[in-house]
C-alpha positions in Angstrom: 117.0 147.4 112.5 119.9 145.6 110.4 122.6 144.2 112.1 125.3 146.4 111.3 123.2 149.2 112.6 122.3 147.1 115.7 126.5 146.4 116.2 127.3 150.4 115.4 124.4 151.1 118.0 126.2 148.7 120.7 129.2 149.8 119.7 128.4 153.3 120.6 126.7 153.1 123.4 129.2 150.7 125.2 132.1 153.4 124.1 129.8 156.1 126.1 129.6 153.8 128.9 132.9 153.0 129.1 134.1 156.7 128.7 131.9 157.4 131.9 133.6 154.3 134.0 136.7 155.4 132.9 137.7 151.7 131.3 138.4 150.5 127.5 135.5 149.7 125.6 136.7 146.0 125.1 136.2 145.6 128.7 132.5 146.3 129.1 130.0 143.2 129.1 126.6 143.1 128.0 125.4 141.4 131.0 127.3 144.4 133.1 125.3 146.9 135.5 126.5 150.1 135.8 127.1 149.2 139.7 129.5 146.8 138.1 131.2 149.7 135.8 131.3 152.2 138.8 129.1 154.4 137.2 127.2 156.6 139.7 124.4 158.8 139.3 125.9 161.5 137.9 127.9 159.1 135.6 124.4 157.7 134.5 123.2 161.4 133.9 126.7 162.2 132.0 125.9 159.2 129.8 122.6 159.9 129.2 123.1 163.4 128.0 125.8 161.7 125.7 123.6 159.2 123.9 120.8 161.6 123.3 123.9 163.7 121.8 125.4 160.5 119.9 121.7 159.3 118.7 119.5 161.9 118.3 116.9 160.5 120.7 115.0 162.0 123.8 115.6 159.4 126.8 112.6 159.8 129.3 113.2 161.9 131.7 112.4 159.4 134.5 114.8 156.3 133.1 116.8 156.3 136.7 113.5 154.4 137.6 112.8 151.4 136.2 109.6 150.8 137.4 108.0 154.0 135.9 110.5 154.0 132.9 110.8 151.9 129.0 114.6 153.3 129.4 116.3 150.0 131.1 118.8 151.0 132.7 119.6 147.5 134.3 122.1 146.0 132.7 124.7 147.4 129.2 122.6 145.2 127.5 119.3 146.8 128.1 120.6 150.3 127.5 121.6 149.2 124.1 117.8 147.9 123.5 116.1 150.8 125.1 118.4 153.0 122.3 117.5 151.0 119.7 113.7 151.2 120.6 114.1 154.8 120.7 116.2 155.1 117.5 112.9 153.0 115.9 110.5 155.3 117.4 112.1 158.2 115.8 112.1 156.6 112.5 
């Protein structure tokens, strides 16, 4: 993936995230849970639903747990990975 494509992907994705915690994208950190955001569950659904939308990609349906899920969920900076994995897949 070329790194414009990996900055629109993280650009996206934090945008998502940051429309669900209700804050300006400039304020989200990589290193950031989505405890640390105030995103809930049905924020992480919300969000999920949006980058499927935003990416054309099928998140697993189990990705709210970790330890049976590729989708990490643990930090922004996983969720950007685990998108571009499944934007590669697709390819």
């Amino acid at each position: 993936m070329s790194e414009a494509v990996a900055d629109t992907v993280r650009d996206k994705v934090m945008a998502i995230l940051a429309e669900q915690a209700v804050v300006a994208p400039g304020d989200i950190r990589m290193e950031a849970t989505l405890g640390d955001l105030g995103i809930d569950s049905l924020g992480l659904v919300e969000a999920i639903f949006a980058l499927e939308e935003a990416f054309d990609i099928e998140v697993p349906f189990n990705a709210n747990d970790p330890g049976d899920s590729e989708f990490d969920i643990s930090t922004v900076g996983a969720m950007v990975r685990a998108v571009e994995s499944l934007i590669a897949a697709a390819k």
